[in-house]
N, C-alpha and C positions, 0 to 999 in steps of 0.2 A: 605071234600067231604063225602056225606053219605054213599056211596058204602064202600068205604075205613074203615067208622068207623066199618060198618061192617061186613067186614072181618076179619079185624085184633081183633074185638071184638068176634068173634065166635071161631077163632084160641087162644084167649087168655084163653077163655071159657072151650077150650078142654084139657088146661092145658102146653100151650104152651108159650115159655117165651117172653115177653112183648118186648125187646129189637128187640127178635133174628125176631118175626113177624114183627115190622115197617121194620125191613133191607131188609130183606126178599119183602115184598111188595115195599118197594123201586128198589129194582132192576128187578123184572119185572112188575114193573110200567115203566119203561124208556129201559126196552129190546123190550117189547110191545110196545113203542113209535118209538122206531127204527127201528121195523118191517113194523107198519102203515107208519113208512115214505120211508121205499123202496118200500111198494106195492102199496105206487103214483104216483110213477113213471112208474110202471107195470099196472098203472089201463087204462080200454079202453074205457071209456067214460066220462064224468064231472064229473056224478053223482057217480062211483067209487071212483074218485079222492077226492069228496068231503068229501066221505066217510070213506076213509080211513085218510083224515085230521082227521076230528073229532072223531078217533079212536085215533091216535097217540096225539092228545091236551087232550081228554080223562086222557089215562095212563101216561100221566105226571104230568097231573094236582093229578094224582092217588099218584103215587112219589110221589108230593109235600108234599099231605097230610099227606103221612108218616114219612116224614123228621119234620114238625112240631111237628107232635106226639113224633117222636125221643128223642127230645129235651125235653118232658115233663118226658118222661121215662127215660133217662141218667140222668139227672141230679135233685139236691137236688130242696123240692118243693122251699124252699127259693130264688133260684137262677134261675128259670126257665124262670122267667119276664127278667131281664136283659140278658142269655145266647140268648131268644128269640131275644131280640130288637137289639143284634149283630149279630145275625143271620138275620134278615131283614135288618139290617143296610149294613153288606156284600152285601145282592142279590143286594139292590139297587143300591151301589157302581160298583159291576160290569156292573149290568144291563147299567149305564150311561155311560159304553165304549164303548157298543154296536154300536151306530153311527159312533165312532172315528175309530172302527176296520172295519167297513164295508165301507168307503167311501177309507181307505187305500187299500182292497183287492179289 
């Protein structure tokens, strides 16, 4: 996400360490996302509601990016292709429980 790159690129700019910034925006990427998603339920008309959706898919999608970034910056560049494609490999596997756990609850 370009918001994301530039954040964490103007914080790295300032001499701030590469890791500790993606964490860092990961976690209020999805404290933010949890915020927008209590103030939908708090909101008084559609168009709040809608709006604070697309605040809270916003900051996670924020997260996201920073979690990809993670990954470039932990680890060696040699291994970064494959840490990656287990790292998507994970989301998708979980992702495809998602049906199985919501038809149970």
């Amino acid at each position: 996400m370009w918001v994301n790159g530039i954040v964490v690129d103007r914080l790295a700019k300032k001499g701030y360490d590469l890791a500790k910034t993606r964490k860092t925006a990961i976690v209020c990427g999805l404290m933010m996302s949890a915020l927008g998603t209590l103030l939908v339920v708090q909101s008084s008309s559609p168009a709040q509601a809608v709006a604070f959706i697309s605040m809270a898919l916003f900051c996670v999608h924020f997260a996201g990016t920073s979690a990809w970034g993670l990954v470039q910056v932990m680890v060696s560049e040699t291994k970064v292709a494959s840490i990656a494609g287990i790292q998507n490999f994970g989301s998708f596997v979980f992702a495809s429980f998602a049906p199985i756990v919501n038809r149970l609850g």
